[in-house]
FIDO-937313 format. One line per 3 residues: number of its first residue (from 1); for each residue x, y, z of N, C-alpha, C. Coordinates in steps of 0.2 Angstrom, whole numbers, plus 5000, padded with zeros to 4 digits. Layout:
N
NUM = X,Y,Z,X,Y,Z,X,Y,Z ~ ...
# end
This chain:
75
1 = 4544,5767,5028,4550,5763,5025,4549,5765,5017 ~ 4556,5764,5016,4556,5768,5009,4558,5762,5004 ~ 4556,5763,4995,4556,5756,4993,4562,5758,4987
4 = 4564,5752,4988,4570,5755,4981,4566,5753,4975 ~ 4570,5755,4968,4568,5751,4963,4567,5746,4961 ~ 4575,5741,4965,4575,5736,4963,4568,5730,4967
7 = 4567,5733,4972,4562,5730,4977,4555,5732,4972 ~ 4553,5735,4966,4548,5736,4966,4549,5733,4957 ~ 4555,5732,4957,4555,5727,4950,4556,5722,4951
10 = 4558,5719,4958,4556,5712,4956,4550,5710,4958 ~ 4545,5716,4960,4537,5712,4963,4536,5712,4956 ~ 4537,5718,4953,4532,5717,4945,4534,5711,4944
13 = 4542,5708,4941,4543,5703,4938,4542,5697,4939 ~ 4539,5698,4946,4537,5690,4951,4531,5692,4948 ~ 4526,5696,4948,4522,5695,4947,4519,5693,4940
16 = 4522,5695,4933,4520,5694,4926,4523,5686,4928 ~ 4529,5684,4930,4531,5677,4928,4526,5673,4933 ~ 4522,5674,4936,4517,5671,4939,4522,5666,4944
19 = 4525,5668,4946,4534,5662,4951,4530,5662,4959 ~ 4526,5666,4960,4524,5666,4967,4526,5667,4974 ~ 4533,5673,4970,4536,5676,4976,4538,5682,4976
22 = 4538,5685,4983,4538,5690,4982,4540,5694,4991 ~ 4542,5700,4991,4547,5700,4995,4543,5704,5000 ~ 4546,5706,5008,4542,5708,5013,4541,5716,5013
25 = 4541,5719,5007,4538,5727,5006,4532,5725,5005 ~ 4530,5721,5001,4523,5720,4998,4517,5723,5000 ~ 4518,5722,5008,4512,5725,5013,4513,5730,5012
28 = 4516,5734,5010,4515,5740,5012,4515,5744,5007 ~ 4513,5742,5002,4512,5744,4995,4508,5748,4997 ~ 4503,5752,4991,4499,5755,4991,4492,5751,4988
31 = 4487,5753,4990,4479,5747,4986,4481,5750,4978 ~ 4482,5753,4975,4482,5755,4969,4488,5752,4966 ~ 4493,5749,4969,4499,5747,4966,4496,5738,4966
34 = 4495,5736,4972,4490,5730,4971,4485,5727,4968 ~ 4482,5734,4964,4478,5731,4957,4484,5732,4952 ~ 4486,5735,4952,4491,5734,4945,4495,5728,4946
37 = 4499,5723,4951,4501,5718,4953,4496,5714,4952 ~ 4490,5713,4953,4486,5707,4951,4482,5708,4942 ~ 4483,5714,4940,4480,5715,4934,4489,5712,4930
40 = 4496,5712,4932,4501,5711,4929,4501,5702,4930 ~ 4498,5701,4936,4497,5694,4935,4493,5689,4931 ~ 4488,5693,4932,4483,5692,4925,4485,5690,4918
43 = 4489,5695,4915,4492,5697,4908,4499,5690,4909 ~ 4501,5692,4913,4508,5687,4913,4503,5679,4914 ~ 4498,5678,4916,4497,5671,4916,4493,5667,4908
46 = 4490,5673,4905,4486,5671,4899,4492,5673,4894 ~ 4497,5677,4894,4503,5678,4890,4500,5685,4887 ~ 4507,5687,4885,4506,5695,4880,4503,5695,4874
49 = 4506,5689,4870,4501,5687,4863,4495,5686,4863 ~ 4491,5681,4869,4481,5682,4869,4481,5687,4871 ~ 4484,5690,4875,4480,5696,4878,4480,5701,4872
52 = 4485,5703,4868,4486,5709,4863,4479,5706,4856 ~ 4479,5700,4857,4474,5697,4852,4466,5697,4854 ~ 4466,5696,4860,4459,5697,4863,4458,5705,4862
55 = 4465,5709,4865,4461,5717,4865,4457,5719,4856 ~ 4460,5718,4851,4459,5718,4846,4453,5717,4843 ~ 4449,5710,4845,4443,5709,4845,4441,5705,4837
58 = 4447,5706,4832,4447,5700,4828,4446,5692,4830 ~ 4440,5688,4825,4439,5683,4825,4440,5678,4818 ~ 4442,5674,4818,4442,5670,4812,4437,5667,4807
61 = 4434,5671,4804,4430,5668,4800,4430,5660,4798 ~ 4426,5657,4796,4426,5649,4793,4431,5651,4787 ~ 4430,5655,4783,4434,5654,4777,4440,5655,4778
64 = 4441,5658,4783,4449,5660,4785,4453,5654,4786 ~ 4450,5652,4788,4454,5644,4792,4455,5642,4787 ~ 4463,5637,4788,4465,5635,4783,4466,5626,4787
67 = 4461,5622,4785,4463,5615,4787,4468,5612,4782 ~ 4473,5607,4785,4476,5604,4782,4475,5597,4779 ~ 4477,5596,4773,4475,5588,4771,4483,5585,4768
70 = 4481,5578,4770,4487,5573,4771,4483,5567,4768 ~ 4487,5562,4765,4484,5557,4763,4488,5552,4770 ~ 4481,5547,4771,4485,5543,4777,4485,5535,4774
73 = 4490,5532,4774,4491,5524,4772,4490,5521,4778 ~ 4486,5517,4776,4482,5512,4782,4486,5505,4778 ~ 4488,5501,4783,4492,5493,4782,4497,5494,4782
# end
Protein backbone atom coordinates (compact mmCIF):
# COMPACT_ATOMS: atom_id res chain seq x y z
CA UNK A 1 0.00 0.00 0.00
CA UNK A 2 1.31 3.12 -1.05
CA UNK A 3 1.11 6.49 1.21
CA UNK A 4 0.31 9.78 -0.22
CA UNK A 5 1.75 12.93 1.03
CA UNK A 6 -0.98 14.16 2.36
CA UNK A 7 -1.53 10.80 4.64
CA UNK A 8 1.89 11.36 5.89
CA UNK A 9 1.41 15.21 6.67
CA UNK A 10 -1.15 14.77 8.64
CA UNK A 11 0.41 12.03 10.88
CA UNK A 12 3.23 14.51 11.38
CA UNK A 13 0.89 17.31 12.25
CA UNK A 14 -1.31 15.05 14.52
CA UNK A 15 1.54 14.39 15.93
CA UNK A 16 3.56 17.77 16.86
CA UNK A 17 -0.11 19.12 17.85
CA UNK A 18 -0.29 16.25 20.24
CA UNK A 19 -4.58 16.03 18.97
CA UNK A 20 -4.35 12.23 19.30
CA UNK A 21 -5.33 11.25 15.91
CA UNK A 22 -4.16 9.66 13.45
CA UNK A 23 -5.13 7.79 10.50
CA UNK A 24 -5.21 3.84 9.41
CA UNK A 25 -1.70 3.89 7.32
CA UNK A 26 0.00 4.38 10.74
CA UNK A 27 0.67 0.63 10.87
CA UNK A 28 2.32 0.21 8.49
CA UNK A 29 4.84 2.85 8.74
CA UNK A 30 8.15 2.05 9.04
CA UNK A 31 9.97 1.43 12.99
CA UNK A 32 12.19 4.48 11.83
CA UNK A 33 9.32 6.66 10.91
CA UNK A 34 7.83 5.72 14.42
CA UNK A 35 10.62 7.14 16.38
CA UNK A 36 10.56 10.24 14.52
CA UNK A 37 6.52 10.37 15.19
CA UNK A 38 7.07 10.08 18.89
CA UNK A 39 10.43 12.16 18.87
CA UNK A 40 7.84 14.99 16.89
CA UNK A 41 5.55 14.33 19.78
CA UNK A 42 7.98 14.97 22.14
CA UNK A 43 8.99 18.43 20.81
CA UNK A 44 5.25 19.48 19.92
CA UNK A 45 4.25 18.57 23.69
CA UNK A 46 7.16 20.78 25.68
CA UNK A 47 6.89 23.34 22.52
CA UNK A 48 9.61 24.75 20.03
CA UNK A 49 10.61 27.58 22.20
CA UNK A 50 11.82 25.05 25.52
CA UNK A 51 13.09 22.88 23.30
CA UNK A 52 15.42 25.34 21.18
CA UNK A 53 16.27 26.84 24.72
CA UNK A 54 17.07 23.62 26.50
CA UNK A 55 19.37 22.62 23.18
CA UNK A 56 21.36 25.72 23.86
CA UNK A 57 22.21 24.98 27.38
CA UNK A 58 22.11 28.74 28.65
CA UNK A 59 21.13 29.27 32.25
CA UNK A 60 20.28 32.44 34.12
CA UNK A 61 22.66 33.55 36.47
CA UNK A 62 21.17 35.20 39.90
CA UNK A 63 22.39 38.46 38.47
CA UNK A 64 20.58 38.15 35.42
CA UNK A 65 17.34 37.90 36.90
CA UNK A 66 15.56 40.92 37.02
CA UNK A 67 12.96 40.93 40.09
CA UNK A 68 10.33 43.34 40.06
CA UNK A 69 9.34 45.96 42.76
CA UNK A 70 5.96 47.66 43.33
CA UNK A 71 5.01 49.28 46.36
CA UNK A 72 1.81 47.70 47.81
CA UNK A 73 -1.10 49.86 50.01
CA UNK A 74 -2.39 47.76 52.67
CA UNK A 75 -6.23 49.50 54.08
Amino acid sequence: QSLTTLDLLFESISAFATVGLSSASTTILHPASHVLLIITMFIGRIGPAVFAIALTGRSLKDKDKILPEAKVLVG
